[in-house]
C-alpha positions as CSV (number, residue, x, y, z in Angstrom):
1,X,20.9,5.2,15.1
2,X,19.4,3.1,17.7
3,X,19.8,4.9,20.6
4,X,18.5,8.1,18.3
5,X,15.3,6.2,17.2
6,X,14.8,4.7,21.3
7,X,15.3,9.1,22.5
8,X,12.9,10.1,19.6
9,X,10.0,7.2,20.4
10,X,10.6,8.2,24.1
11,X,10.2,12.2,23.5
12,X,7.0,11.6,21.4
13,X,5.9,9.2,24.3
14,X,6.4,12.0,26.9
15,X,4.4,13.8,24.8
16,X,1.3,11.7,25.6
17,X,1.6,10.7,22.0
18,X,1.1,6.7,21.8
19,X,4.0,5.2,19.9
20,X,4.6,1.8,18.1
21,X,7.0,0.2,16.2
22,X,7.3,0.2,12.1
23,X,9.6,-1.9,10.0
24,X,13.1,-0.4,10.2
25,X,13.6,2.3,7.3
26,X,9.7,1.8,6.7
27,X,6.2,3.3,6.9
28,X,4.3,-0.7,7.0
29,X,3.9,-1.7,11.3
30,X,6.3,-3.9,13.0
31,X,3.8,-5.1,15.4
32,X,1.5,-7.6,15.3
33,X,3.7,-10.3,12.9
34,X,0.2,-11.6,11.8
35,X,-3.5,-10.3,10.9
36,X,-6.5,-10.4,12.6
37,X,-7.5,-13.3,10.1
38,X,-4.1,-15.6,11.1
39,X,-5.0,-15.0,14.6
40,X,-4.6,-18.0,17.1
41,X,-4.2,-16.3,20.3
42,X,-0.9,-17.6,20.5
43,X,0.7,-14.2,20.8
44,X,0.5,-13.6,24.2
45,X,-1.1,-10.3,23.9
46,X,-4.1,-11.1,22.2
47,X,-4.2,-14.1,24.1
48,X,-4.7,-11.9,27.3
49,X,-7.1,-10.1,25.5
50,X,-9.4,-12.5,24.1
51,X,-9.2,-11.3,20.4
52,X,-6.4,-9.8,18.2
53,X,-4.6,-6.5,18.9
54,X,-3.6,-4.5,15.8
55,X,-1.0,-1.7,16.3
56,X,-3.5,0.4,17.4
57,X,-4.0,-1.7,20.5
58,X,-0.2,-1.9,20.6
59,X,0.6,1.6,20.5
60,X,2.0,2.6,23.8
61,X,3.5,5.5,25.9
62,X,5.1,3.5,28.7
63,X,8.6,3.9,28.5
64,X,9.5,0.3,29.9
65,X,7.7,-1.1,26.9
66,X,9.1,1.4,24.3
67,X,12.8,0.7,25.7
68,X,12.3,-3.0,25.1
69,X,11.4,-2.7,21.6
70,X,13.1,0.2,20.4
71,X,16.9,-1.5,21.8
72,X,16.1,-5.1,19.8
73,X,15.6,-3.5,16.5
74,X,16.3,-0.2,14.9
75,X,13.0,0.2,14.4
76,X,10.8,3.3,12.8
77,X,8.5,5.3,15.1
78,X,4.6,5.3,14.5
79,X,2.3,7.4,16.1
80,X,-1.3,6.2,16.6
81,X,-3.3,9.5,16.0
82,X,-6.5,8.5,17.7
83,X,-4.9,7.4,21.0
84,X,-3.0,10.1,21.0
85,X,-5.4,12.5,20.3
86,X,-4.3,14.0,17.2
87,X,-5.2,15.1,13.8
88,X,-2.3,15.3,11.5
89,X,-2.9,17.4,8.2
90,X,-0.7,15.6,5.5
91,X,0.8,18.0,2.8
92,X,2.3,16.3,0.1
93,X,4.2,17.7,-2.9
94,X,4.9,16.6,-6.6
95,X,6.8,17.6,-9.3
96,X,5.2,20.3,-11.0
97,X,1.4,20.5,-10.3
98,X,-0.1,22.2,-6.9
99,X,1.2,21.1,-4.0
100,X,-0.5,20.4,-0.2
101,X,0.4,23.7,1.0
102,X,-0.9,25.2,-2.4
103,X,-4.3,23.3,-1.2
104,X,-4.2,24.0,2.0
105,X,-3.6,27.9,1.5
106,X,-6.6,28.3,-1.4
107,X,-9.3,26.6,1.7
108,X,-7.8,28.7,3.9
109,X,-8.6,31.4,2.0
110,X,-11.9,30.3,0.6
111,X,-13.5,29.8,4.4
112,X,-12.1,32.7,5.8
113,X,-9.8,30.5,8.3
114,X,-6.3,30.8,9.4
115,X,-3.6,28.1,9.6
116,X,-1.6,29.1,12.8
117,X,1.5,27.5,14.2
118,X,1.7,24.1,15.4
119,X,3.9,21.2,15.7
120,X,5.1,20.3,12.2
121,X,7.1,17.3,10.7
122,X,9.4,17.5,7.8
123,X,8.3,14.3,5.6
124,X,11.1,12.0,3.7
125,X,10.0,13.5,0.1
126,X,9.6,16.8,1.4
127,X,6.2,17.5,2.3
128,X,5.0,18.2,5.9
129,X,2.5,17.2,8.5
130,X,1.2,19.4,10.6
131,X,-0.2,18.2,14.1
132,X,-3.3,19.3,15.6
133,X,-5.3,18.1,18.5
134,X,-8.3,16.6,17.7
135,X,-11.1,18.5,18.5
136,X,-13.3,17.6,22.2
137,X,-16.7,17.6,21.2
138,X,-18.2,17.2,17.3
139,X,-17.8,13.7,15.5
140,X,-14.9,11.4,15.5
141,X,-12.6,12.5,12.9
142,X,-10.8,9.8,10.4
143,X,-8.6,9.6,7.6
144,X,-9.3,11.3,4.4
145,X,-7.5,10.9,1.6
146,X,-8.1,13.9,-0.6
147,X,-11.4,14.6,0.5
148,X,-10.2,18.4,1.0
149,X,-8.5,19.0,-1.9
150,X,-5.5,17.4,-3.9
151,X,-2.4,16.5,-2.3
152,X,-4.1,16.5,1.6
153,X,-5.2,13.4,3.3
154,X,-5.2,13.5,7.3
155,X,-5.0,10.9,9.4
156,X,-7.4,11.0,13.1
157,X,-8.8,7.7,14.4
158,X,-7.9,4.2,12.9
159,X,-4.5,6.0,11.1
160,X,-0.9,6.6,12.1
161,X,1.8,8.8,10.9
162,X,5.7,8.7,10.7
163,X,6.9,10.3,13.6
164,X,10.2,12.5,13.7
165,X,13.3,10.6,14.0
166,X,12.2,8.0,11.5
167,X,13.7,7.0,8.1
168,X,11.8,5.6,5.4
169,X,13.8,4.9,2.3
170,X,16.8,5.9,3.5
171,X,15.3,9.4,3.7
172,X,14.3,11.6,7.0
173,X,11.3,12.6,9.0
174,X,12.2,15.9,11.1
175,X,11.1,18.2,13.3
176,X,10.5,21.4,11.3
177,X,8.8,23.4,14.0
178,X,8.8,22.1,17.5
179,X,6.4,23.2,19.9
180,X,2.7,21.8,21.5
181,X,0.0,21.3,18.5
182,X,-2.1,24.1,17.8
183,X,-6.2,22.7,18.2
184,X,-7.7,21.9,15.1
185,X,-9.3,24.6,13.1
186,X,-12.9,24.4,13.5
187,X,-13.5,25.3,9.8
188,X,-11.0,22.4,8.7
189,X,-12.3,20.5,11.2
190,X,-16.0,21.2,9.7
191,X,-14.5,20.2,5.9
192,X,-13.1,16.9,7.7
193,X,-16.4,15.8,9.5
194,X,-17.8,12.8,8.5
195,X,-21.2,13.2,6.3
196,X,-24.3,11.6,7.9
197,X,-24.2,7.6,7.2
198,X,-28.0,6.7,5.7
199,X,-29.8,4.3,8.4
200,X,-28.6,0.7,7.9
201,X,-29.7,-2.1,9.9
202,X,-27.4,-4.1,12.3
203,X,-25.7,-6.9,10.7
204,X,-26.9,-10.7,11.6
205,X,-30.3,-9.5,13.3
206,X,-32.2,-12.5,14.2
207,X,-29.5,-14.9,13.8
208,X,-30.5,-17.4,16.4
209,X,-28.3,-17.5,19.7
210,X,-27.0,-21.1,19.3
211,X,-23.7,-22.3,18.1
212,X,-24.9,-21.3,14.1
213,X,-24.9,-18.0,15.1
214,X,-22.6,-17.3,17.3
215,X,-20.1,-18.7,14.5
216,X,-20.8,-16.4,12.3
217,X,-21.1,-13.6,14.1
218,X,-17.5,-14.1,15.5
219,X,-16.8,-14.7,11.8
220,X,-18.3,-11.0,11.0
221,X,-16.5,-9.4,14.3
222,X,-13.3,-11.1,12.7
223,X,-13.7,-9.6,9.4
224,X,-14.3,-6.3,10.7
225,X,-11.5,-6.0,13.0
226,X,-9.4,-6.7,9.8
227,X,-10.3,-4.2,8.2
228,X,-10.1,-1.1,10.5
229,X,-6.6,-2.3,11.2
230,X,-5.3,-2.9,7.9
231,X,-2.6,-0.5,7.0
232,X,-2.7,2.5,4.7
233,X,-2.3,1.3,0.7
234,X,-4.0,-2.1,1.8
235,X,-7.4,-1.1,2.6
236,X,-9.3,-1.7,0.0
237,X,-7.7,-5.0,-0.5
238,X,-8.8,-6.2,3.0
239,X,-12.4,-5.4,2.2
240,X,-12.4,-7.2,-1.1
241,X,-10.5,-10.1,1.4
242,X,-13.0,-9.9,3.7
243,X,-16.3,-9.5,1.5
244,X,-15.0,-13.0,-0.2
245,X,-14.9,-14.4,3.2
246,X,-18.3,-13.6,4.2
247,X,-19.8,-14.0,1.0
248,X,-18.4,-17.6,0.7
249,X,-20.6,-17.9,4.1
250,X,-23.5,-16.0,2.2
251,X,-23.4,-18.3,-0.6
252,X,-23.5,-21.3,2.1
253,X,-27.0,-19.4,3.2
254,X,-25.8,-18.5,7.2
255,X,-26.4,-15.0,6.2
256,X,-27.5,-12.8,3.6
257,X,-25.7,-10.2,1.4
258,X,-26.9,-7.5,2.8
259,X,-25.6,-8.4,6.1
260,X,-22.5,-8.6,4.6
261,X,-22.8,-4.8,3.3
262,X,-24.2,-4.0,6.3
263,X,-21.4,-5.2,8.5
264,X,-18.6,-3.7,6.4
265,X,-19.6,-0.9,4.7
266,X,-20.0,1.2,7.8
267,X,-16.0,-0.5,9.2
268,X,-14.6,1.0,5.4
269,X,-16.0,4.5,5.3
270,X,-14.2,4.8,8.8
271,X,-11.3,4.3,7.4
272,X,-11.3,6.8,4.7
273,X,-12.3,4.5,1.9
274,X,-15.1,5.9,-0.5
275,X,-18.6,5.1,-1.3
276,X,-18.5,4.2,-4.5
277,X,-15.4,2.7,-4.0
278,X,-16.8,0.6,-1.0
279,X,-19.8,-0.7,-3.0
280,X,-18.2,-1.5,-6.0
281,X,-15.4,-3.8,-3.7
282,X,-18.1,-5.2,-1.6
283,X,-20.0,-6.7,-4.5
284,X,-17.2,-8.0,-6.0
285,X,-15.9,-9.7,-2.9
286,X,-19.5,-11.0,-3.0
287,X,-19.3,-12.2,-6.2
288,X,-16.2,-14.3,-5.5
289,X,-17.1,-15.5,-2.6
290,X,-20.3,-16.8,-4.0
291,X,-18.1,-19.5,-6.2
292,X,-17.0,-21.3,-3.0
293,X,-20.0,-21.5,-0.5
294,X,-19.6,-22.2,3.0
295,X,-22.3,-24.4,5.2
296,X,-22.1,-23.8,9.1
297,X,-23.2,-26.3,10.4
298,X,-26.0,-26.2,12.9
């Protein structure tokens, strides 16, 4: 199994897809053993870069750095979409009820599209993911999570998928049909553009350029950075984490709440997390935070 998961993460490399490792038998990272808010800069990579590296950062195609991971553990293969330059469809299925492909056949037909051939996974429970490269001009594409329709998310910059060769639960990921992926359809890629964000203004404008500030703007940096790397399922836990954590500073009077929106709102809709769902977590967060204020001194 080893040497299988080391020749999978190596092919995908080859690939010019960017590759790191997940828990063995699991979808949840391997790599970094701490979050951006545990961060001490004793790991030696984010020590050498001056800040933490999430998985994102981590994610690799050298094959001297894939072969030292991949033969200490028998770790799980995760492919960073937005280095890689990908945009993997996700199809799920249930019991019963419509399925992905069911979805992804009505749009198909609804926007007069077509779905051609591309480099598609076999998933553990059965569904698929289909790999497309991400388009070269337009917007940045991100996750969605049934903003298409029901049982599709996607995953583009800021997610990863399971690549082939991977367990999770004791169950497969496969290659169902090898070959390069297709581009993206331009008419899913329209559907998965993100809508215009209304004007907000930067977050700690006018904070003052002395010690005050530059603590709590390396406190907003930090809060930011750990929320576009938390992992898929945890998301909108590390907002309400990291809304508490500024808003304790809010409460203290270094900045206001809006700064707080300001700063994170923007970080969770580019990770796939909704509007409403983003306000209603911030203000809670805020709310919390708000019982345990936090002075900086000046």
């Amino acid at each position: 199994m080893p040497d299988d998961l080391l020749a999978a993460a190596l092919a995908h490399a080859a690939r010019g897809w960017h590759v790191f490792p997940l828990r063995p038998d699991d979808k949840r990272p391997a790599v970094p053993d701490h979050s951006g808010d545990d961060c001490t800069g004793r790991d030696p990579r984010c020590r050498a870069a001056g800040r933490h590296l999430g998985w994102e950062d981590r994610a690799t195609t050298d094959p001297t750095r894939i072969r030292r991971a991949w033969t200490t553990r028998p770790y799980g293969i995760g492919v960073a979409c937005g280095p890689s330059g990908l945009v993997v469809v996700d199809l799920d299925v249930t019991d019963g009820g419509p399925s992905g492909l069911d979805t992804l056949t009505d749009l198909t037909g609804r926007h007069g599209g077509t779905v051609d051939p591309t480099y598609t996974v076999t998933t553990g429970r059965g569904g698929a993911h289909l790999y497309y490269r991400h388009p070269d001009t337009g917007p940045t594409l991100r996750n969605t999570a049934g903003t298409v329709g029901p049982m599709v998310d996607t995953r583009a910059h800021g997610g990863y998928v399971v690549g082939a060769g991977s367990t999770v639960a004791g169950r497969p990921y496969t290659v169902a049909l090898d070959c390069d992926p297709d581009p993206l359809p331009a008419w899913l890629a329209d559907l998965l553009a993100p809508a215009p964000r209304p004007a907000h203004r930067p977050a700690v404008v006018g904070l003052p350029a002395d010690r005050r500030g530059r603590y709590v703007a390396a406190a907003i940096r930090r809060q930011v950075d750990h929320l576009t790397h938390a992992p898929e399922g945890q998301r909108n836990h590390a907002l309400f984490a990291s809304a508490v954590a500024l808003g304790q500073l809010a409460a203290g009077g270094a900045l206001t709440d809006d700064d707080v929106t300001a700063a994170l709102e923007p970080a969770a809709l580019s990770i796939g997390l909704r509007h409403g769902e983003v306000t209603r977590t911030i203000a809670s967060g805020l709310r919390v935070g708000a019982r345990q204020p936090r002075k900086v001194a000046a």
